[in-house]
KOLBATOR-247435 format. One record per residue (C-alpha): x, y, z; residue number from 1. Coordinates in Angstrom, 1 decimal. Layout:
N
X,Y,Z,NUM
...
END
This chain:
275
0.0,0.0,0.0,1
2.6,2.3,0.9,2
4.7,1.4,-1.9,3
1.5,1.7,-4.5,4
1.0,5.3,-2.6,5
4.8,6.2,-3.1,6
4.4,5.4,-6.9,7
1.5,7.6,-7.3,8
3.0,10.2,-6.1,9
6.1,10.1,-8.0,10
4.3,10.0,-11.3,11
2.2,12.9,-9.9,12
5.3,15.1,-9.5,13
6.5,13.9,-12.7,14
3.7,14.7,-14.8,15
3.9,18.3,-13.1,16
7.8,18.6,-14.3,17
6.2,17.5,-17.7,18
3.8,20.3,-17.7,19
6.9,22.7,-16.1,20
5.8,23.2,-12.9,21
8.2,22.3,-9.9,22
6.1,23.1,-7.2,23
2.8,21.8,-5.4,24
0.5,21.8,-2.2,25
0.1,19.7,-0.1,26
-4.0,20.3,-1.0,27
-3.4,20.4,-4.4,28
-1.9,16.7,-4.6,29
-4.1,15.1,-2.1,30
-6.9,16.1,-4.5,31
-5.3,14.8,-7.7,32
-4.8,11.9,-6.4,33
-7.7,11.2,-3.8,34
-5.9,10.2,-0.6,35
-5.9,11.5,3.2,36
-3.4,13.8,4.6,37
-2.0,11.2,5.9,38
-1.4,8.7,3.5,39
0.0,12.0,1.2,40
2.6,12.9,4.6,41
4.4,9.2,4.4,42
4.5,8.9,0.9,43
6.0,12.6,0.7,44
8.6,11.9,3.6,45
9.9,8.9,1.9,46
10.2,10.4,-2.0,47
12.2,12.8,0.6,48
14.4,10.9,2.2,49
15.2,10.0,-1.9,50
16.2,13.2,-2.4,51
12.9,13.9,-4.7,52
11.6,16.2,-2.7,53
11.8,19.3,-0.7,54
9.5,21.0,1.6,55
11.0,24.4,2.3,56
7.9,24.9,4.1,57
5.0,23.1,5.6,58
2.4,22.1,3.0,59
4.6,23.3,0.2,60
6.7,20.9,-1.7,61
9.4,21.8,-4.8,62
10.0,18.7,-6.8,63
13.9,17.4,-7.1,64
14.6,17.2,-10.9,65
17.6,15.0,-11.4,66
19.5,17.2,-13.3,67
19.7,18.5,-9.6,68
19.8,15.8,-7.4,69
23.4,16.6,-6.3,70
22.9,20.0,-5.2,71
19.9,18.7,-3.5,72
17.4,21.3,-4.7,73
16.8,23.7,-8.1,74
18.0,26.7,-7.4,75
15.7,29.0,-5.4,76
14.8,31.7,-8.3,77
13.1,28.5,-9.4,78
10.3,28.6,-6.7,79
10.8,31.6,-4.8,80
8.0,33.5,-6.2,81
5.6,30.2,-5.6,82
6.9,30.2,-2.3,83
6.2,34.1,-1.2,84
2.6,33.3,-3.5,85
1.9,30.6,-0.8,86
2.9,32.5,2.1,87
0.7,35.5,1.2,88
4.0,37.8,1.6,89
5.4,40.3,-0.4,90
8.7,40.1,-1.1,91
11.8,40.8,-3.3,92
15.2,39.5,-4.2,93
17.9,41.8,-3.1,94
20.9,43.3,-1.5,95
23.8,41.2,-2.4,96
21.8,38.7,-4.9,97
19.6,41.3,-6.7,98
23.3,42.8,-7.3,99
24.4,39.4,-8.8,100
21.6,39.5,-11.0,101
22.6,42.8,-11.9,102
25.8,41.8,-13.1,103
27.7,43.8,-10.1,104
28.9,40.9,-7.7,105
32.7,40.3,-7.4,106
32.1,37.4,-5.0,107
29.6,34.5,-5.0,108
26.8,35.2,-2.8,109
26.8,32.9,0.4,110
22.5,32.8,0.9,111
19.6,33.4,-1.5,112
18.9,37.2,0.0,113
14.8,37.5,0.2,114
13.6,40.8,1.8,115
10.1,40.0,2.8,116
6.8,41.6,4.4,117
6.9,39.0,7.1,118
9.5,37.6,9.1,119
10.6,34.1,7.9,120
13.4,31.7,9.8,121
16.5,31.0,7.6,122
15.5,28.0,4.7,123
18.2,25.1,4.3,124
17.5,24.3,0.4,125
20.0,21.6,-0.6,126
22.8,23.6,-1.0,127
21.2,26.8,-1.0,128
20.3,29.0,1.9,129
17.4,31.4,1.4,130
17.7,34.2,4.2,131
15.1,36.5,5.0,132
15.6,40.3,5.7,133
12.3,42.2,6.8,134
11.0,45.4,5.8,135
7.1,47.0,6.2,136
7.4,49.6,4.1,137
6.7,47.9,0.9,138
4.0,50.5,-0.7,139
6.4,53.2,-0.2,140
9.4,51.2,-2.6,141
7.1,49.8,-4.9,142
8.4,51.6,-7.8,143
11.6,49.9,-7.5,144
10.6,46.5,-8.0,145
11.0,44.9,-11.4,146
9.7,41.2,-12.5,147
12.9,39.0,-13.7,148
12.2,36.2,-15.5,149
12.8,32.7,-14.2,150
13.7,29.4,-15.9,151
10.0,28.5,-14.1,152
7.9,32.1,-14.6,153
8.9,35.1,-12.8,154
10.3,36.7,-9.7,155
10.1,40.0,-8.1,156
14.0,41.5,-8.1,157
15.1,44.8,-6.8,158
16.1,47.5,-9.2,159
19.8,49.0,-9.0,160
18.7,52.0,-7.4,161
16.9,50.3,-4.4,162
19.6,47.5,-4.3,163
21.8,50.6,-3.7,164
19.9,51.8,-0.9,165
19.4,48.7,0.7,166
22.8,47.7,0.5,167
23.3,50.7,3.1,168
20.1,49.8,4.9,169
21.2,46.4,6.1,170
24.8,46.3,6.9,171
24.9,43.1,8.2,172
24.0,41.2,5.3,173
26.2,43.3,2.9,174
29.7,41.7,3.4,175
31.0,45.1,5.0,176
31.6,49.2,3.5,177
34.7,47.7,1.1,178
31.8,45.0,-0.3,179
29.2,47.9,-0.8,180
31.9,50.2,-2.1,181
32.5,48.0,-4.7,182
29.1,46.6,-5.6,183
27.9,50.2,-6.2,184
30.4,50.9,-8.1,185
29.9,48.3,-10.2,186
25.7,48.8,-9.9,187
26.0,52.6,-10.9,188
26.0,52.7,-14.4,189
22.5,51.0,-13.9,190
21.4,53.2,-11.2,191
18.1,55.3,-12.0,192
19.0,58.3,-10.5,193
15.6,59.8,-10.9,194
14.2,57.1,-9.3,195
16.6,56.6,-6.6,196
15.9,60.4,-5.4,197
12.1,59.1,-5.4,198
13.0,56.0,-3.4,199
14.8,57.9,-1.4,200
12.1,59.9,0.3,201
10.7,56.6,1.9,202
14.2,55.9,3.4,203
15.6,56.8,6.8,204
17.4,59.7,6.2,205
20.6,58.0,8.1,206
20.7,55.4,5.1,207
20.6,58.3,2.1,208
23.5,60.4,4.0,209
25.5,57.2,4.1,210
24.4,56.2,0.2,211
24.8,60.4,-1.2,212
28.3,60.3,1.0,213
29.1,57.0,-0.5,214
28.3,58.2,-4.5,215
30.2,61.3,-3.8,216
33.0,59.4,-2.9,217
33.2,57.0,-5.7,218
32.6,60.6,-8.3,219
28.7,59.2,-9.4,220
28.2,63.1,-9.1,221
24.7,62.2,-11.4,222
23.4,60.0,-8.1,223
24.8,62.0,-5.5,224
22.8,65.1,-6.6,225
19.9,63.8,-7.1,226
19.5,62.2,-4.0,227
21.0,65.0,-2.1,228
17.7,67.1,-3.8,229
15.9,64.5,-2.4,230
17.3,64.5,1.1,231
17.5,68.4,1.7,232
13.5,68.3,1.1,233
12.8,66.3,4.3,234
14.2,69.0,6.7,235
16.9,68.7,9.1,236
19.1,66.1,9.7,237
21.6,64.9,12.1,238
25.5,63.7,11.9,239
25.7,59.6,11.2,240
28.6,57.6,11.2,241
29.7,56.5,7.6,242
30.3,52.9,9.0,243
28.3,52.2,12.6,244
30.5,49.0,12.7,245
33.7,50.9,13.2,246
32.1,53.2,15.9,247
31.1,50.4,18.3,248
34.3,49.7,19.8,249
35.3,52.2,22.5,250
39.0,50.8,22.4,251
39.3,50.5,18.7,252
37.5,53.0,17.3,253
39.5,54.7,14.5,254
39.5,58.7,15.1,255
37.1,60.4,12.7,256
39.1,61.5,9.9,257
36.7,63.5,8.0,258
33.2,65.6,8.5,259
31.4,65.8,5.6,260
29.4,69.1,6.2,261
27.1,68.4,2.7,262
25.8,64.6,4.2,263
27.2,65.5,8.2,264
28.8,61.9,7.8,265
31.8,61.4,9.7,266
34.2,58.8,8.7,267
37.1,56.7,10.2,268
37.8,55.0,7.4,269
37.5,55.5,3.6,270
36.1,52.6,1.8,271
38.6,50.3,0.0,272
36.7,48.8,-3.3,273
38.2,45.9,-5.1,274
39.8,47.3,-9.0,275
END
């Protein structure tokens, strides 16, 4: 029975990869093929323990093609979209992988970078690692979302300019100010910088001194004017530290080497990009 159950299921899955799909529910296959939840839940776990499967989350499965049974999983742009469609979130690719996709990554990226509308744990994907970064603001950066396409369909990616921004926004996933340096200086010919002064105004001020300090720096005079339009619109604002990392450390804090009076950024240390 079990075994009879198993075989269903595996020519289920396969006539989905015949029609292109890689992903199901569990709701959707115990209707197709008639059986309880729990009859579907043993059959699943063992076409997992084969490596056919994954469930990167509960009641959502993405089928194990073999053309990628040694990394364990397609790669995530395969069935991130289905994935955020099933979790009701919004979402977009970005920071360090939306720059990859932009052509602007020196380095392989480490984790699949998903900044989402709700607050997920990290995912364990075969190989991959999809990490989750949250933001609430999504109707304010709208705009600078842009639909890739997909070996499977589609996926939402950040554009340049907001990649740009974010880079700034979340340090910690950025790979440090040398990485970011270098990214956007990469990313720049691709910046909007019409729409990165729009984006801007949705953006704590903190991360659009660092970003127009950052532009300046790297001569994207284009950028840095534009955004600094933007900023000096939204009244005052205070001095920031160019790199909060640097500043933590009472003992080996660098001495503040410069004070930019147009972004009041100080800095400790000027960026080092890769050539």
């Amino acid at each position: 029975m079990i075994s009879d159950l198993r075989s269903k299921l595996s020519v289920y899955i396969g006539e989905l990869l015949s029609a292109g799909r890689t992903v199901f529910t569990r709701q959707e296959a115990q209707h197709a093929l008639g059986i309880t939840q729990g009859a579907f839940l043993d059959a699943a776990e063992r076409l997992q323990r084969r490596n056919a499967l994954i469930s990167p989350r509960r009641g959502f499965y993405v089928i194990v093609s073999p053309q990628f049974a040694s990394w364990g999983a397609p790669p995530p742009s395969w069935y991130i979209d289905a994935l955020m469609r099933y979790e009701t979130a919004d979402y977009y690719v970005g920071l360090l992988q939306a720059a990859a996709f932009h052509g602007a990554s020196h380095q392989a990226v480490m984790e699949f970078q998903v900044v989402s509308a709700k607050r997920f744990p990290q995912i364990k994907a075969g190989r991959s690692r999809i990490a989750f970064y949250f933001r609430k603001d999504f109707a304010l950066i709208a705009p600078g979302l842009e639909e890739r396409k997909t070996e499977t369909g589609f996926m939402k990616l950040s554009s340049a300019a907001l990649t740009a921004l974010d880079l700034l926004r979340y340090p910690r996933a950025s790979g440090g100010i040398d990485n970011v340096a270098t990214i956007i200086k990469d990313l720049s010919p691709q910046i909007n910088s019409k729409q990165l002064a729009e984006l801007a105004q949705g953006i704590e001020k903190p991360v659009v001194q660092r970003l127009g300090y950052l532009l300046d720096w790297l001569g994207e005079q284009k950028s840095a004017d534009k955004l600094w339009s933007s900023l000096s619109t939204r009244g005052a604002f205070g001095w920031v530290e160019f790199n909060r990392a640097e500043a933590k450390d009472p003992v080996f804090t660098p001495e503040v080497i410069e004070r930019n009076i147009r972004w009041r950024v100080m800095v400790r240390r000027y960026p080092e990009p890769d050539s």
